[in-house]
Every structure is written in C-alpha cells, then in structure tokens.
C-alpha positions in Angstrom: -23.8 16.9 -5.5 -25.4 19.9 -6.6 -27.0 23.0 -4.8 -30.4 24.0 -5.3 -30.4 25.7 -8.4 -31.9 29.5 -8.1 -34.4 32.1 -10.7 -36.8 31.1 -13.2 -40.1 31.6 -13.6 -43.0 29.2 -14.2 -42.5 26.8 -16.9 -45.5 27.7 -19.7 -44.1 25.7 -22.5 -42.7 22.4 -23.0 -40.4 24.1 -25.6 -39.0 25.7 -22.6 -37.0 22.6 -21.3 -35.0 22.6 -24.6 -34.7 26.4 -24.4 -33.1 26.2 -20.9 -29.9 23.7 -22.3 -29.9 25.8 -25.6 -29.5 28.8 -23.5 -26.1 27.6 -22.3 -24.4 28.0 -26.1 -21.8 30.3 -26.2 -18.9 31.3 -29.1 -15.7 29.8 -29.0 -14.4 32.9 -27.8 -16.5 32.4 -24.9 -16.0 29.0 -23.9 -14.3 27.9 -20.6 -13.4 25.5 -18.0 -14.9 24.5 -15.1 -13.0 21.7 -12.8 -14.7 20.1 -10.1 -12.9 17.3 -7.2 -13.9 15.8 -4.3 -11.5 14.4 -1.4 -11.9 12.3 2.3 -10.9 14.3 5.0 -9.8 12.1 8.3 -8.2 12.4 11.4 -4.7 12.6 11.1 -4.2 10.5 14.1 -6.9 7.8 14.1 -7.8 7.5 10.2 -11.5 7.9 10.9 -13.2 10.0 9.0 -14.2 13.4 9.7 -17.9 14.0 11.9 -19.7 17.0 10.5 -19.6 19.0 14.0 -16.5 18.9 16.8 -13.4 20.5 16.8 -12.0 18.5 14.4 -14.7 18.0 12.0 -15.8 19.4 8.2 -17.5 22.1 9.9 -13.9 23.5 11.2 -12.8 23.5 8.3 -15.7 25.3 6.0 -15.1 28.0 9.3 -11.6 27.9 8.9 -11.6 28.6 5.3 -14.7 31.2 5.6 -12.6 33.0 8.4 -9.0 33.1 6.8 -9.3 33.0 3.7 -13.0 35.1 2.7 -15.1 32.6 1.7 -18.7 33.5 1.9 -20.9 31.0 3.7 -24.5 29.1 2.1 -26.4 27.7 4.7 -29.2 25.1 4.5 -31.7 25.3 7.8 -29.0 26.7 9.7 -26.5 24.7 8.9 -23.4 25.6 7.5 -23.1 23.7 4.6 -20.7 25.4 1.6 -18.8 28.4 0.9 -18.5 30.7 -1.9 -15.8 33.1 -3.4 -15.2 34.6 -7.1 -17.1 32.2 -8.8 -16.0 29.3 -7.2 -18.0 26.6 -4.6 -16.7 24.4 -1.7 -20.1 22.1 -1.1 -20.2 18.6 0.8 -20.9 15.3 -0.5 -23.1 13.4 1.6 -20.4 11.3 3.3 -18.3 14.9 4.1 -16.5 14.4 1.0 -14.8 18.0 0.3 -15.7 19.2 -2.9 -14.2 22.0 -4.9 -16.2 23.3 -8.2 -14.1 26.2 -9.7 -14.5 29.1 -11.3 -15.2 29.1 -15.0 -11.4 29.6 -16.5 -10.0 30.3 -20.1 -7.3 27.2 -19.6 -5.6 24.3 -17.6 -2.8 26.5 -16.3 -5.5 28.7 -14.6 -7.4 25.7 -13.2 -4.1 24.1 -12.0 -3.6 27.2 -10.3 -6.9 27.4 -8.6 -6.5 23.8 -7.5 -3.4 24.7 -6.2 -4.8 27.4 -4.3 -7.2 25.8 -2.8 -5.3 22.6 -1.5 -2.9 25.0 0.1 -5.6 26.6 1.6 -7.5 23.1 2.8 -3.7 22.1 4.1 -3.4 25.3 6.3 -6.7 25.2 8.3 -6.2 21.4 8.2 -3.1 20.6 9.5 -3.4 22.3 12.9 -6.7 20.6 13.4 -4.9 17.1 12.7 -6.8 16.5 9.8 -5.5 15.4 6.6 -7.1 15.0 3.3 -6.7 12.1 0.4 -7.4 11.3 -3.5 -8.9 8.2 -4.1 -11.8 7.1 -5.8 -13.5 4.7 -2.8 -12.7 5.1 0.4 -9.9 2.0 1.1 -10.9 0.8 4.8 -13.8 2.7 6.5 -17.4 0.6 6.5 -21.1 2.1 5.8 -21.7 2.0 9.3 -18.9 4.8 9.8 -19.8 7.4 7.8 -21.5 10.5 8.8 -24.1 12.2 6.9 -23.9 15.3 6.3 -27.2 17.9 7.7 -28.7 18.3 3.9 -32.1 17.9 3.1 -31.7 16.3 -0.4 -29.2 13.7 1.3 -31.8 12.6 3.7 -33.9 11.9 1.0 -31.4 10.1 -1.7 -30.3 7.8 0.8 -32.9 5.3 1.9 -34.2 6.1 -2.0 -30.8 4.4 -3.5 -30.9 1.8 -0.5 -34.0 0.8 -2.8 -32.4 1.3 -6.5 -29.5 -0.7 -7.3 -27.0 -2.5 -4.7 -24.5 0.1 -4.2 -26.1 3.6 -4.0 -25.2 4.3 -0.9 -21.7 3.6 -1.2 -21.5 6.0 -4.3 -23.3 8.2 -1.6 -20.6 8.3 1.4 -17.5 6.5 0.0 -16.7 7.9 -3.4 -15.0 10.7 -4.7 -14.9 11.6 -8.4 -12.9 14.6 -10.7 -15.1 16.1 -13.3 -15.0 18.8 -15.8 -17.4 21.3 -17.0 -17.2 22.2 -20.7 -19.2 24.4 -23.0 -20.7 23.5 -26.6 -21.7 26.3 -29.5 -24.7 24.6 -31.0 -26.5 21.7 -30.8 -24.9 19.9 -33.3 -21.9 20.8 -31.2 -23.5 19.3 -27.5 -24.0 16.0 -30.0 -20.9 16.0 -31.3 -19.0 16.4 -28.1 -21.2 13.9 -26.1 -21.1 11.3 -28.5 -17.5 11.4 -28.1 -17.7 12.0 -24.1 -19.8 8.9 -23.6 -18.0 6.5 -26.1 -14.5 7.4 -24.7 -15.5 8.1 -20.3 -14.1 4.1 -20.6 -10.9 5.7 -21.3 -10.6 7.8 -18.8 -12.0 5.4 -16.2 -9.2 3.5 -17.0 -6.6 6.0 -17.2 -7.7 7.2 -13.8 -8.7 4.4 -11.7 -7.9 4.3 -8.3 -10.3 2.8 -6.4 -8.8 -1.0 -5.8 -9.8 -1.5 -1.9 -12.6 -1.3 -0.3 -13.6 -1.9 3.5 -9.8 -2.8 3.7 -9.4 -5.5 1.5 -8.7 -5.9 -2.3 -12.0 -6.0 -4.1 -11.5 -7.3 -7.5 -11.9 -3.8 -9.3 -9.5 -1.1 -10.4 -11.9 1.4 -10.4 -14.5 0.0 -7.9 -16.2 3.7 -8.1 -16.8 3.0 -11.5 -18.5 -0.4 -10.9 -20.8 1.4 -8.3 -22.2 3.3 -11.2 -22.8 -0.4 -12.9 -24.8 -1.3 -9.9 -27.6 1.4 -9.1 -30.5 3.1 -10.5 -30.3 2.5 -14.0 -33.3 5.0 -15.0 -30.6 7.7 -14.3 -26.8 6.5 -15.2 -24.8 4.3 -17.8 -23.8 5.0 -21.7 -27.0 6.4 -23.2 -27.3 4.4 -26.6 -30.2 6.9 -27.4 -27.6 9.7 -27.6 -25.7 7.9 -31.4 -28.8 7.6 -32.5 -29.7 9.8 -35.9 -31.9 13.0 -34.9 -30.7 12.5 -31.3 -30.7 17.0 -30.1 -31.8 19.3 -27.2 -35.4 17.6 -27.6 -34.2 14.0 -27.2 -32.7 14.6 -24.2 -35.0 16.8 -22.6 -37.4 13.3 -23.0 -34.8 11.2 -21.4 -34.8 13.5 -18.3 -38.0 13.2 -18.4 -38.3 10.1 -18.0 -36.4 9.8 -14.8 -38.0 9.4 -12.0 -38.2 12.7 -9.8 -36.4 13.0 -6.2 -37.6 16.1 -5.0 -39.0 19.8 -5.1 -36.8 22.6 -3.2 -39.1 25.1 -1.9 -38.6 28.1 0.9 -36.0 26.4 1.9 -36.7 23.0 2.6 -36.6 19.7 0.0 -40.3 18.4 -0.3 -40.2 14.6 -0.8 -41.3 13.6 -4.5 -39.6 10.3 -4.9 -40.6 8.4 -7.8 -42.6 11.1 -9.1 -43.4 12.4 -12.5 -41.6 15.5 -14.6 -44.0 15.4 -17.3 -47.2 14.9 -14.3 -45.6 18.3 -12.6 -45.9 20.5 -15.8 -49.2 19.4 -16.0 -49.9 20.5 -12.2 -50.6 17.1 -11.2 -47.6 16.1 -9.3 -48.9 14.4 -6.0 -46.3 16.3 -3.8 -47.5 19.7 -4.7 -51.1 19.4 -6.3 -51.9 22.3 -8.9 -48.9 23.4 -8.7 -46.5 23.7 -11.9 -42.8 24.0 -12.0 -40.0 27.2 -12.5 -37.4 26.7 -14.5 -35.2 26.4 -11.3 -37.2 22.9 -10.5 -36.3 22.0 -14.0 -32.5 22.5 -13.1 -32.7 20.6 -10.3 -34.6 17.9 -11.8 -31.3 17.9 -14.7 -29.1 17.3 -11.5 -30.5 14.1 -10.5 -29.6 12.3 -13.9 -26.3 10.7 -13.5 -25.0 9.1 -16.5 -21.4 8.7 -17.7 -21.8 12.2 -19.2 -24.5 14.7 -18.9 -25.8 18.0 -20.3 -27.2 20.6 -18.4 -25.6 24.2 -20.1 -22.8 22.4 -20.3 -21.3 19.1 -20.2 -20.2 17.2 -17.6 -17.2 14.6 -18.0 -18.2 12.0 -14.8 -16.6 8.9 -15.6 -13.0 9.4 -13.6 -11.7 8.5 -10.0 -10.3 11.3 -7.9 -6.7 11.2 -7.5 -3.4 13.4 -6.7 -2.8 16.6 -7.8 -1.5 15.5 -11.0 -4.7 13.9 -12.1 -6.7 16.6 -11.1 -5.3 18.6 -13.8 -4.6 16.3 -16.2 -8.4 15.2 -16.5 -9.6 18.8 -17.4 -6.5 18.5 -19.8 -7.1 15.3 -21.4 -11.2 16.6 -22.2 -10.1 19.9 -23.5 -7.6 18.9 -25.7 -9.9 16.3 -27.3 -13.4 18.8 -27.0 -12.2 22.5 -27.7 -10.0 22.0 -31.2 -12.4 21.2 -34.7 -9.2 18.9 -35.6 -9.2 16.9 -32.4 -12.9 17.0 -32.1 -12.9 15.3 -35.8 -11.1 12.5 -35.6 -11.9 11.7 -32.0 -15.1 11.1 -34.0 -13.6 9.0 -36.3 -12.3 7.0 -33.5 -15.7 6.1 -32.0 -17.6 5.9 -35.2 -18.7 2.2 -36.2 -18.5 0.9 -32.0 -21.8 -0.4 -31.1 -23.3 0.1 -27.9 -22.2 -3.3 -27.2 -19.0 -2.5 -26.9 -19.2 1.1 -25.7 -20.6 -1.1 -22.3 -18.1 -3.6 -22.6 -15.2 -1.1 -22.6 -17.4 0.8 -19.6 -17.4 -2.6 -17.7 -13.4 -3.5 -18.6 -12.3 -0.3 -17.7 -13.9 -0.9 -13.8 -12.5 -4.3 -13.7 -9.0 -4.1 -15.2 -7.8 -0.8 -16.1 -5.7 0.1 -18.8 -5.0 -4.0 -19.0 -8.9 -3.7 -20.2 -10.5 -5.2 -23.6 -13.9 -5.9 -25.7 -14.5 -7.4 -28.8 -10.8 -6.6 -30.1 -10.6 -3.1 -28.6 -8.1 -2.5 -26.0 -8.1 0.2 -23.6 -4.5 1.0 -23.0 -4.3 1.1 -27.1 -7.4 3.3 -27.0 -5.6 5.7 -24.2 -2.4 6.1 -26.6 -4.9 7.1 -29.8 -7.0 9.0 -27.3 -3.8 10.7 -25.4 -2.5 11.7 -29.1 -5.2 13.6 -30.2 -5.4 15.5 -26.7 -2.0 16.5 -27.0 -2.5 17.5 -30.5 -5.2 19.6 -29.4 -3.9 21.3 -26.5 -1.2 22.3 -28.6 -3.3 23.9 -31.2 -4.7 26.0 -28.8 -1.3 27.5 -28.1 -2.4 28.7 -24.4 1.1 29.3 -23.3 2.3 30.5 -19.3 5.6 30.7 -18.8 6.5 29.7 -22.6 4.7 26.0 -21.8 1.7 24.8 -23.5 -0.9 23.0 -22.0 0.3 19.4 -23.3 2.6 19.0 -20.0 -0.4 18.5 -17.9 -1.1 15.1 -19.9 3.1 13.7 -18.7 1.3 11.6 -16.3 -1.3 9.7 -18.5 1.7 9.4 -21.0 3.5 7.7 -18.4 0.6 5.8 -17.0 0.2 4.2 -20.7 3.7 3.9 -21.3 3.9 1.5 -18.0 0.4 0.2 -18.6 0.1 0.9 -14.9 -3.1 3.0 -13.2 -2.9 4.4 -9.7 -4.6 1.1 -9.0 -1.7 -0.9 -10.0 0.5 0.9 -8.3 -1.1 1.0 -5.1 -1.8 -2.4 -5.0 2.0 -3.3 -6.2 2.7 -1.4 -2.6 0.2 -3.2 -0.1 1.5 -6.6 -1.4 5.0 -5.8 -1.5 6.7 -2.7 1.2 3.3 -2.2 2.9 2.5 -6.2 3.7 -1.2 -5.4 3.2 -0.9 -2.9 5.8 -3.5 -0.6 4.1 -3.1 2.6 7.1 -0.1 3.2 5.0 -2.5 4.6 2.1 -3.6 7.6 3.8 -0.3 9.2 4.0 0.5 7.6 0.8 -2.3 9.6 -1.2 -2.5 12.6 0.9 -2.5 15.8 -0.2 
C-alpha cells in the first residue's frame, strides 16, 4: 500500500490531472527500475504471525533495521510505521506484510542486488528475534480472525469498506503478498503502448508466478488464489480495463476512469479524513461532503491514483500487479521478464503483435485461467504455458539487446527459472502442492521453512 503522497498545490484545472501522469515522461536514457515485494513475517517457533508491538513483533524489526542498518524512520500518529534510506521504502501492508519498494535502478543486476541486500538485512535482525520470513502469494494456514492490523489510518478505513465491496477484500488486505515492478514510459503513445501490452499479458505472469494454492490450511482449488481475490472485490477499481484497447484511449481517458472510482479518503495534517464512496469530480468542484468548500492539491490527486487497483496501473509510471510473491528467484525474474518485453522498440513491437486481435473476452478468460490452473491454463484456443514460451522469448530477446552486462552476464539469466518453470509446465503451485500430498503428507507447517527466506 501506498504512503500519503506529499507537495502540490491546489488543483485549478481539470487539465491538470493529465498534466500530473504526463509529467512522469522521461527519455530512454532516463528510464529505470523500480521493484517492489512484500513477505509474512512469523514466529519461528509457533508459525503465528507476527503482532505489530512485543518483542518479537514487526515493530522490532522496522527498529532493528532503523538502528543497524541507518534506516530513517516515517511515523503515522506516533506510530512507527516505515523506514527510509537512499531512495528506497520498507512500509507495512495492513496484515504486517513487509514490504520493500526500491530505489529507482538502471537494471536487474542492481535490483537483484538491492533485494539481496535487504533480505540479508531482514534475516540478521530477524533471526535472533526468532522470526522468519516467507514468499507466497496467500498466506497457507492462518485464518482472518488472526491477523493483526497494523496502527494506519487508511487501513482502518479500507477494511470494513472492502468487507462491503466484493467477497474477499479483506483477505487481499491481511493475507496476500504480491511482487510488482515500476516502469517508466516516454510519451503517451508510449504509456498506451506499454499498458496495452501489460494488461493483455499480467495472465502470463499470474501464471508463471503463482503460488498461492492453500489457504486457511487446506487446498483451495486455485493456483494463484491471490489472483482470484482480485476476481472477487470492488470491481469499480480492479480487473483488465477493456477501455484501455480502445482507439483514442490517452492521459485523458484514464484520468476519467480514476475518476470515476469511488473515493476512500482525504490525508490532511496528518490524519486520513473518512470520504468513502465519495466523489473526485464533486471535490474539484469544492463540493465533496467530507471537506465542504474545499478543493483538492495535486497530492489528493496522487492519493486518489493509489486507490485504483487494476491488473496494471499508471500513475508516473506503470505498475506491473498481476504476480504472486515468491523466492528470491522470482523476485528478480519478474522485474526481468517486464523489462525485457517493455524497455526494447523490438520486443515492445511484436509483444504487440502478440496481443493484437484478443478480445476482451479472452483477455478475462486468460485472467481467470491463469488463477485457476496455472501455466496448465486456456481460453478460446489460447494456452498460457504456450503464451509464457512466446512471451519468455521476446523478454530474453530484449534483455539481451539491452546488453546491461555485470560480471560479463547479461540480464537474460534472471529469466532461467521461468524457462524452467515452462519447460516443466510446473508453477510454484504445483510444486508445492506435489510436496504436501507426497513427502509432507498434508502436513502444511512444513511450508514455512520450505519458502523461507
């Protein structure tokens, strides 16, 4: 989840709102990478998961890592509740999830690096403690009724909102934990161009990366049960965006989509002012009920782009949302895999000609094949394990056009898992449910230790 977003003045023109995500267009030269991943943390010794306070809790570790390894702390009504360092964030999701959102960095190498970093870090204030942190998309055995929330003011607000909106909000809330990667666009032909292909192919990537078969310690049906969450709640603000292929589809398109979702808050002095339900376009026209005569900053119009949650999103970048979380491996190969297919014209191109000619029927079919089954996954004729093999050769192919060597290697190595994953047809699913009906004889404690970092 995002912070509260900071500067801006008033907002005097509608024209503005376009303005903002233009803003964020930069040169190739200029463009980077920005890797986010979120993790449980539980008690080494008991599997729960960890409280917000106590010796052994998530706030030992954000004072851990502030004390030894010079984070800077952000606080929210006293609270600690994230660190900061060199351009980097370590923020909470509202069920304690650990999140990292890096630096922005010129390739995968340095974002393997700083993910590398900072689960060496995590480990060393962590192990002590008894803690122990894992990659999975859902959390595999704890129930609703165990997680804490953490002390943030737009938490307290989302939650008895998606308890409302959908079925499964709240489980996206407290049991779910996602990779993601930040990437930058030159023009607005550009954004198009790369979220065209961002939405058609997140079913890929869902596949390639699911890892979320249990839930509440049993089998539930799903490879990706993360992903099906995101089936199942508030549809004003997630899915596939059909409005995106259209023709004339720009900046001003989907400043109206935004829009159109429904508000969750205003951040002021401090403090998250309730404005559930509530109306963007009413609040540039001072008539939002939460803060009568009042119209918004540019900084309430950030915030309001955070609470859109669709497969992909654009804010002055684009966000890649549709993947599990998983081991290290995966946490690099993700940024990897969107890179190689975003940041070279070639791979750009014929990912294009890939998607071109899919109708929004079976963008959403592949979206609801990849929760269910994986790479094993099809619609209407298309396959998703074939899909991953087209997909998986252009990445390479544009990784290693890019020629961003360390150490004489390219970046195409961090894509050996998903090569392998396709080869075998297998997801981290599969292979973790192959293990708790053969060696672990359903014996699902065994996955903590199994996925741990």
């Amino acid at each position: 989840m995002s912070i509260p977003q900071q500067g801006g003045g008033p907002i005097e023109r509608r024209e503005e709102l376009a303005d903002y995500i233009a803003s964020g267009e930069k040169p190739r030269d200029a463009w980077r990478i920005g890797t986010e991943h979120e993790k449980f943390g539980f008690l080494t010794d008991t599997l729960e998961p960890l409280p917000y306070e106590g010796q052994r809790s998530v706030l030992a570790m954000l004072e851990g890592l502030r004390d030894r390894f010079g984070w800077s702390e952000l606080r929210e009504n006293g609270h600690l509740i994230g660190l900061s360092r060199d351009g980097a964030n370590v923020s909470l999701e509202p069920g304690g999830q650990l999140e990292l959102s890096g630096a922005p960095l010129s390739d995968i190498h340095q974002t393997d690096a700083e993910t590398r970093q900072h689960l060496a870090e995590v480990r060393a204030v962590a192990e002590p403690l008894g803690i122990g942190f894992m990659g999975l998309g859902a959390a595999p055995v704890w129930r609703q009724d165990q997680m804490p929330m953490m002390p943030k003011g737009r938490y307290a607000l989302m939650t008895p909102y998606m308890q409302r909106v959908g079925t499964l909000g709240t489980q996206m809330m407290y049991r779910t934990c996602t990779v993601q990667v930040n990437l930058d666009f030159a023009s607005e032909s550009d954004m198009v161009q790369k979220l065209r292909i961002a939405l058609a192919l997140q079913p890929v990537a869902t596949a390639l990366f699911a890892s979320s078969p249990f839930l509440d310690g049993q089998v539930n049906g799903m490879k990706s049960w993360r992903a099906h969450i995101w089936q199942n709640l508030d549809a004003a603000r997630t899915g596939l965006l059909p409005f995106v292929f259209e023709d004339g589809f720009g900046y001003e398109r989907w400043v109206d989509y935004v829009l159109d979702v429904p508000m969750y808050f205003v951040y002021r002095d401090g403090q998250y002012i309730d404005a559930l339900g509530q109306s963007f376009r009413d609040f540039l026209n001072g008539r939002l009920p939460a803060l009568p005569g009042e119209i918004p900053t540019l900084s309430d119009w950030a915030d309001h782009m955070t609470t859109v949650f669709p497969e992909a999103r654009v804010k002055k970048y684009i966000e890649m949302r549709g993947a599990d979380a998983g081991p290290l491996s995966h946490l690099n190969a993700l940024p990897a895999l969107w890179v190689g297919l975003t940041y070279d014209q070639g791979a750009l191109d014929a990912a294009s000609d890939l998607i071109r000619g899919w109708s929004a029927e079976q963008r959403e079919g592949l979206r609801r094949a990849a929760a269910r089954d994986g790479l094993a996954g099809a619609y209407d004729g298309l396959r998703l394990r074939d899909l991953a093999a087209e997909v998986l050769a252009l990445a390479e192919a544009g990784l290693a056009a890019r020629g961003q060597l360390a150490g004489g290697a390219d970046e195409t190595g961090f894509l050996a898992v998903l090569r392998e994953r396709v080869e075998r047809g297998a997801t981290l699913a599969d292979d973790l449910l192959a293990k708790y009906h053969g060696e672990w004889q359903g014996d699902l404690s065994r996955i903590y230790a199994d996925t741990a970092y």
